[in-house]
DSSP file (Angstrom, degrees, kcal/mol; ACC not computed):
  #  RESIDUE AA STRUCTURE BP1 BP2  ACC     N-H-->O    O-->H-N    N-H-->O    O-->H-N    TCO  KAPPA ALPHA  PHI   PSI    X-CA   Y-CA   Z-CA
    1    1 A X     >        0   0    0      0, 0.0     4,-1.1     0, 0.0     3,-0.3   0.000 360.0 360.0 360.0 -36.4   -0.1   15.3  -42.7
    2    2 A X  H >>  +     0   0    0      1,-0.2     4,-2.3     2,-0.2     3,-0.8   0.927 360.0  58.5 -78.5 -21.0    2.0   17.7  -40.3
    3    3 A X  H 3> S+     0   0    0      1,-0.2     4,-2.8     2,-0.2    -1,-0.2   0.737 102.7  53.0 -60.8 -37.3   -1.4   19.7  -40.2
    4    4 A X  H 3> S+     0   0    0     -3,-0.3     4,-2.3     2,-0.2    -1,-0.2   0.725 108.8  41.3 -34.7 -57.6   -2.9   17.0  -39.0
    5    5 A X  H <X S+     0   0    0     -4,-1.1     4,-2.8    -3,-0.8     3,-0.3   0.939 112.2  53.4 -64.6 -47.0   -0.8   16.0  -36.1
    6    6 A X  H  X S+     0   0    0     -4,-2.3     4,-1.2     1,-0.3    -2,-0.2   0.919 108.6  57.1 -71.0 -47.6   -0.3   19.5  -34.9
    7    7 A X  H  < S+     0   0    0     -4,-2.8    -1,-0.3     2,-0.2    -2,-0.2   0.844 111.3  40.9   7.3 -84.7   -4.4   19.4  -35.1
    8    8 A X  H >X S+     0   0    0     -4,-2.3     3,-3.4    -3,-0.3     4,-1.3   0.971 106.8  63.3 -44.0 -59.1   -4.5   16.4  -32.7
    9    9 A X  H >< S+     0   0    0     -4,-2.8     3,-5.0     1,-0.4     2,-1.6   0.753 111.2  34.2 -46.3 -93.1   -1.9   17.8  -30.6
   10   10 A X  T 3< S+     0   0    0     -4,-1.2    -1,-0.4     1,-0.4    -2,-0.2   0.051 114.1  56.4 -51.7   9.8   -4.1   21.0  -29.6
   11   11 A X  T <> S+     0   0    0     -3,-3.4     4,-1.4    -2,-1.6    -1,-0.4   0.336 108.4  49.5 -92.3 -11.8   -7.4   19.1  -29.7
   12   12 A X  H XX S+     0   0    0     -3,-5.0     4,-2.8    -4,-1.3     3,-0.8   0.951 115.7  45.6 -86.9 -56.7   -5.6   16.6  -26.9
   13   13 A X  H 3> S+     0   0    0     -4,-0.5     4,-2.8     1,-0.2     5,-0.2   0.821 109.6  52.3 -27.4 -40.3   -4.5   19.9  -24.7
   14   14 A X  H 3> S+     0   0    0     -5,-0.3     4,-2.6     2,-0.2    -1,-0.2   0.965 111.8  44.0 -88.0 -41.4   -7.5   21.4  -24.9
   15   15 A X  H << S+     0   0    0     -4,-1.4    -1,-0.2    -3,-0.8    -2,-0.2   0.684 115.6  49.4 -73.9 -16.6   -9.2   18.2  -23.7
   16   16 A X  H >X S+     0   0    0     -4,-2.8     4,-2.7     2,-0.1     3,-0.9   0.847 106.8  55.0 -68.1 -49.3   -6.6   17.9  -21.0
   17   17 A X  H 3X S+     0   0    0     -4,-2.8     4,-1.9     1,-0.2    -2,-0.2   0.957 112.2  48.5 -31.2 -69.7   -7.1   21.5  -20.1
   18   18 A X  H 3< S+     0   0    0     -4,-2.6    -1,-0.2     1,-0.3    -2,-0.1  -0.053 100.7  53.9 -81.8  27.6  -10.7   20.5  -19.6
   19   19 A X  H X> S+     0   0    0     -3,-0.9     3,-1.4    -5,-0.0     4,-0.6   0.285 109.3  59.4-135.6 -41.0  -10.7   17.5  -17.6
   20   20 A X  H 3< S+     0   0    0     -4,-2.7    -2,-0.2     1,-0.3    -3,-0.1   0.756  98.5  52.5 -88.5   2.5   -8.3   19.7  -14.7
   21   21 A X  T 3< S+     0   0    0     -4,-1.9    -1,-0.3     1,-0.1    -3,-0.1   0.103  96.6  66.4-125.4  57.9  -10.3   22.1  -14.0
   22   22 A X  T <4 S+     0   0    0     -3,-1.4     2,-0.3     2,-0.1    -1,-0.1   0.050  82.5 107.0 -76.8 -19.5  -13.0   19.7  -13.2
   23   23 A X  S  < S-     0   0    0     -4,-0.6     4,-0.0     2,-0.1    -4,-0.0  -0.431  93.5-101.0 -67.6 133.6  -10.8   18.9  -10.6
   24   24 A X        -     0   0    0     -2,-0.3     3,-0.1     1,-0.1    -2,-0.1  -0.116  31.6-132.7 -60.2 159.9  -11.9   20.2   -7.2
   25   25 A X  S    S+     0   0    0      1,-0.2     2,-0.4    -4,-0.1    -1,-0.1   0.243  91.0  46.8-144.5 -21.7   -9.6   23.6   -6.6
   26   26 A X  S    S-     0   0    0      2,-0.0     2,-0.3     3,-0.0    -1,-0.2  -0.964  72.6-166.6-129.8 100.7   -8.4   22.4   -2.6
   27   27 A X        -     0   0    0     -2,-0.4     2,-0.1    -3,-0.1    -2,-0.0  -0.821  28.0 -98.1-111.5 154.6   -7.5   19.3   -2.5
   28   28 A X        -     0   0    0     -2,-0.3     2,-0.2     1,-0.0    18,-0.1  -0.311  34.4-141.6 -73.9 154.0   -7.2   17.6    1.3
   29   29 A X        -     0   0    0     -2,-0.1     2,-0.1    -3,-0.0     3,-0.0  -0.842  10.6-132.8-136.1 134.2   -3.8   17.5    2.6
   30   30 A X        -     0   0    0     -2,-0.2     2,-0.1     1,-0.1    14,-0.1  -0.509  18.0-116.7 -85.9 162.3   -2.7   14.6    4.5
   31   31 A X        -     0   0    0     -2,-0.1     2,-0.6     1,-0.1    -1,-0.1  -0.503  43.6-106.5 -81.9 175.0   -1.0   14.8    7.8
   32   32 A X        -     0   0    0     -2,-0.1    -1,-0.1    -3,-0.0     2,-0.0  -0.601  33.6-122.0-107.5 161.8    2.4   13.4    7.4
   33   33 A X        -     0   0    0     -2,-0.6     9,-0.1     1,-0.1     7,-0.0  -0.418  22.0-116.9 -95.7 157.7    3.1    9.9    8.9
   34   34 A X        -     0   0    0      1,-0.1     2,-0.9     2,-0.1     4,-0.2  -0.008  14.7-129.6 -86.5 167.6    5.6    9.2   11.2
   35   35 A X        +     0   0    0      1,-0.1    -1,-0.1     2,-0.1     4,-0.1  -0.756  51.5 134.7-118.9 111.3    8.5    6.9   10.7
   36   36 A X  S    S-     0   0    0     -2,-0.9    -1,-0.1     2,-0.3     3,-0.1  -0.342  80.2 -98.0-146.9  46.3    8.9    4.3   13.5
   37   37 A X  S    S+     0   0    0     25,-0.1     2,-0.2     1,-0.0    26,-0.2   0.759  94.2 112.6  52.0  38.1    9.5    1.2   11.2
   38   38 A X  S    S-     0   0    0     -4,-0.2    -2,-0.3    24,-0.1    26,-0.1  -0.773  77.9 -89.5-152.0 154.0    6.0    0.2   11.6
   39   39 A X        -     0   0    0     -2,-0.2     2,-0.2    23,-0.1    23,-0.2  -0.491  42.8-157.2 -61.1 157.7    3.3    0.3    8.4
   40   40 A X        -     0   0    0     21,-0.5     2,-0.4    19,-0.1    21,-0.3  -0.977  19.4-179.9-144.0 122.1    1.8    3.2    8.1
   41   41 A X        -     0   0    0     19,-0.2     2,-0.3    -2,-0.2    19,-0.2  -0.937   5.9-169.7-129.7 177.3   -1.7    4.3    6.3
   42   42 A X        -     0   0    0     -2,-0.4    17,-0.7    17,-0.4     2,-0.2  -0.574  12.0-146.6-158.3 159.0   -3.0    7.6    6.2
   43   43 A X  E     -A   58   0A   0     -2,-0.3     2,-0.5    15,-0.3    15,-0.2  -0.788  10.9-170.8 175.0  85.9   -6.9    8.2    4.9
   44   44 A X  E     -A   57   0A   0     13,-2.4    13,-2.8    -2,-0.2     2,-0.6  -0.763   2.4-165.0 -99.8 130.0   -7.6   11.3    3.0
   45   45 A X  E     +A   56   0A   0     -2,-0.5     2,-0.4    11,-0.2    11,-0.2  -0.679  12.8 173.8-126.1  92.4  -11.6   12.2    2.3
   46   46 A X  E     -A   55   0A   0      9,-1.5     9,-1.2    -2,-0.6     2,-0.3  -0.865   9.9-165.1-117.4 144.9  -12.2   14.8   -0.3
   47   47 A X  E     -A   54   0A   0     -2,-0.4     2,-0.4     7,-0.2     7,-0.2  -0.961  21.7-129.6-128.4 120.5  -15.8   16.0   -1.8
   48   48 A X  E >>> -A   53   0A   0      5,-1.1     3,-1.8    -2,-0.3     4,-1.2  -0.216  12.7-150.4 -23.0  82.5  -16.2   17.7   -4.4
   49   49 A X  T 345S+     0   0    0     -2,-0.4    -1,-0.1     1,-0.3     5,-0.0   0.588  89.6  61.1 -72.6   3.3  -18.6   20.7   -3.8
   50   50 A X  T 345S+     0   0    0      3,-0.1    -1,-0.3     1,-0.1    -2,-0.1   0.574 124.8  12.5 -75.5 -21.3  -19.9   20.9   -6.9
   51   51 A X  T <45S-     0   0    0     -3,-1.8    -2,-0.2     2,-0.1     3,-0.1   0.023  87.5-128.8-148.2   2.4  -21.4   17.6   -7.0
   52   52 A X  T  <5 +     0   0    0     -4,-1.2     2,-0.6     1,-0.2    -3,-0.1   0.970  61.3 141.6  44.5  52.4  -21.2   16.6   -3.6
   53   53 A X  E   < -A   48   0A   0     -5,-0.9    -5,-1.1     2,-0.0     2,-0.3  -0.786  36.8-156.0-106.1 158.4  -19.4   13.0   -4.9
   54   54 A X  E     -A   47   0A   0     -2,-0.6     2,-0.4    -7,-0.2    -7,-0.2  -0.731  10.9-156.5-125.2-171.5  -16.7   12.1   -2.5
   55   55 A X  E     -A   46   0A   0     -9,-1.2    -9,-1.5    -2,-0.3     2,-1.0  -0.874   4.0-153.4-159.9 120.0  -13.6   10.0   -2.9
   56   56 A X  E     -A   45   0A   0     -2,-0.4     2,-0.3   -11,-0.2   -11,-0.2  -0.691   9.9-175.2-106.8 112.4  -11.5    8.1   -0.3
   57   57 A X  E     -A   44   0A   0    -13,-2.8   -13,-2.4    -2,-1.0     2,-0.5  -0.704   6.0-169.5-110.7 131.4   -7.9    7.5   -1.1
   58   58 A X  E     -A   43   0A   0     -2,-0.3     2,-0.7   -15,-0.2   -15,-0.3  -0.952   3.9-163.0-121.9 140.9   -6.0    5.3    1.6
   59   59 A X        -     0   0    0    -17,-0.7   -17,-0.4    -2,-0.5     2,-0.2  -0.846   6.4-172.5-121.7  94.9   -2.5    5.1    1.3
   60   60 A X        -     0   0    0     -2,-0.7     2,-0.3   -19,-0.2   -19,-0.2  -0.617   6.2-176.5 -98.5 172.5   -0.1    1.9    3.4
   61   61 A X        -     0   0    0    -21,-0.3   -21,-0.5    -2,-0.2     2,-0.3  -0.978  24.4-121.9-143.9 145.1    3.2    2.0    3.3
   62   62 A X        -     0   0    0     -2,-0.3   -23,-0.1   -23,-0.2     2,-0.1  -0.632  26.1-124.0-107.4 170.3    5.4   -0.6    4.8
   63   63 A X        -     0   0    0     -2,-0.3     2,-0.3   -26,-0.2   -24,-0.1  -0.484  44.8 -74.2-102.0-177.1    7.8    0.5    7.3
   64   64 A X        -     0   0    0     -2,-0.1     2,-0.9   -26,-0.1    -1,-0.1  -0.537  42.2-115.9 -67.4 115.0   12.1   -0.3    6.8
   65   65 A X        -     0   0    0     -2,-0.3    25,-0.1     1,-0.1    -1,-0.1  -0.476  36.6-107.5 -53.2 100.7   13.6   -3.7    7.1
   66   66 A X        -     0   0    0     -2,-0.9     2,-1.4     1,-0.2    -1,-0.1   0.085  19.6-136.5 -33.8 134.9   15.9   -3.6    9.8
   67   67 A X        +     0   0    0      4,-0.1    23,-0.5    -3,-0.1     2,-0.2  -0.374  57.9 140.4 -76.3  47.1   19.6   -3.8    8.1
   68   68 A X  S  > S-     0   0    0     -2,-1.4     4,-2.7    21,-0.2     5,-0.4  -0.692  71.5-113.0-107.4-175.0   21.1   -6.9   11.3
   69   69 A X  H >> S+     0   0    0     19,-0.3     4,-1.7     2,-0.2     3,-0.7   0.950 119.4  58.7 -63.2 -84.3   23.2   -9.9   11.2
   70   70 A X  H 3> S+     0   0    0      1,-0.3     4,-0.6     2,-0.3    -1,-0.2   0.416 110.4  39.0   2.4 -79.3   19.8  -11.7   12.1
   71   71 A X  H >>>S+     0   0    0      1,-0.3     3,-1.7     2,-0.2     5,-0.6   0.952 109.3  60.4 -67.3 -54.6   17.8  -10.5    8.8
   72   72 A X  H <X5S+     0   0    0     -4,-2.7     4,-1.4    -3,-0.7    -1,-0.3   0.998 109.2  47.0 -48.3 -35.9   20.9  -10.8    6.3
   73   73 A X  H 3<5S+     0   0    0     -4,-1.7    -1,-0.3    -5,-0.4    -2,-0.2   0.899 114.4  43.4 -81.8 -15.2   20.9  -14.4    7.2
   74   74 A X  H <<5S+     0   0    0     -3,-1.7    -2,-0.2    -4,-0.6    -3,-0.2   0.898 137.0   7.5 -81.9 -76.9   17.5  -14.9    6.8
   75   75 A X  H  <5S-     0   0    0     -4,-0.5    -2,-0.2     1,-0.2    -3,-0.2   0.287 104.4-127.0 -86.0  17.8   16.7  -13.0    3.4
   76   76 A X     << -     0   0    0     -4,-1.4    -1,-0.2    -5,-0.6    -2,-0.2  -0.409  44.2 -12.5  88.1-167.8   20.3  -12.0    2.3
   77   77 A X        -     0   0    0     -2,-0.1     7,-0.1    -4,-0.1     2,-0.1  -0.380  68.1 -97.7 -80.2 174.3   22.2   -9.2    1.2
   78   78 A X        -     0   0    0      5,-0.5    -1,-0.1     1,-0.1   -11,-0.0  -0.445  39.2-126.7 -55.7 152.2   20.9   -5.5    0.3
   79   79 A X  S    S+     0   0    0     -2,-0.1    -1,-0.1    -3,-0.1    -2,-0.1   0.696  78.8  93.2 -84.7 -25.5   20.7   -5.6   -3.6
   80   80 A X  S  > S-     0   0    0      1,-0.1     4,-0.7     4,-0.0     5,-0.1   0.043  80.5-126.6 -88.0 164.1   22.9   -2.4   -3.9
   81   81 A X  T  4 S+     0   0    0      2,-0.2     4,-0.3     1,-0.2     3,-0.2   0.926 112.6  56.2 -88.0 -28.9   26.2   -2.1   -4.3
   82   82 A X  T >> S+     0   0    0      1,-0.2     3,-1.1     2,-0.2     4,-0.5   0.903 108.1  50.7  -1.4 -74.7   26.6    0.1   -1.4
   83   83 A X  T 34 S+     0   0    0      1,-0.3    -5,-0.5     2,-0.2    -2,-0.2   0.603 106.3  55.5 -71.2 -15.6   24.7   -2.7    1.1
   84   84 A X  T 3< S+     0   0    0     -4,-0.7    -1,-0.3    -3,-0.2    -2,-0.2   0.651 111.9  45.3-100.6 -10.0   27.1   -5.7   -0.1
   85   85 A X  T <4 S+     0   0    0     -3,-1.1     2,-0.5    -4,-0.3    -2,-0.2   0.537 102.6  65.2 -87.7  -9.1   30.0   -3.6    0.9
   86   86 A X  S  < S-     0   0    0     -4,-0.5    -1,-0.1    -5,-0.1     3,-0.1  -0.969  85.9-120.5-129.5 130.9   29.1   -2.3    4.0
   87   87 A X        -     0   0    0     -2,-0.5     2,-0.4     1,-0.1    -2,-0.1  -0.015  46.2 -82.9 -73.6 148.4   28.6   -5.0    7.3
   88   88 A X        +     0   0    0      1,-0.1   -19,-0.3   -18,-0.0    -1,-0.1  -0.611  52.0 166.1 -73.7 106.5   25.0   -5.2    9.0
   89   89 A X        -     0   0    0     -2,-0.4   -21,-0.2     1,-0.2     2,-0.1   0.732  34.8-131.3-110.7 -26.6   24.6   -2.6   11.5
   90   90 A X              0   0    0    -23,-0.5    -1,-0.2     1,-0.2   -22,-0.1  -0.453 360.0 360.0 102.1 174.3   20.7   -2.5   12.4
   91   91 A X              0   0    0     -2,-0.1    -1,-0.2   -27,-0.0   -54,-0.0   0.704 360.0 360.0 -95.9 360.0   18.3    0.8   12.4
């Protein structure tokens, strides 16, 4: 039985092994996005030179709720226990 496992185990590695280095060797680097409270997405486009397939990964982000009086009274407090002790100051 333990022969078994230990079996699997190194047939899963080996097939793990062999599914990253298919992986393209450079991967695009995004630039990095600002923070100004605002969404943000970002669009990275890497192809594969070996097969010329390409792949476009877009990434949004939502920007930071302001912390005011205003928004606590609309949607509440912060969930943390930090943010229910400490008064609404804004960014």
């Amino acid at each position: 039985m333990k022969i078994a496992i230990i079996t699997a185990v190194a047939a899963t590695a080996l097939i793990g092994g062999a599914a990253f280095a298919q992986q393209p060797s450079t991967p695009a680097s995004a630039p990095p996005a600002a923070s100004t409270g605002t969404a943000t997405s970002t669009s990275v486009t890497t192809t594969d030179p070996a097969t010329g397939a390409t792949a476009t990964v877009t990434t949004l982000t939502n920007g930071p709720v302001p912390d005011t009086p205003a928004n606590r009274a609309k949607y509440g407090q912060p969930m943390s226990n930090a943010g229910k002790r400490t008064p609404a100051k804004g960014n």
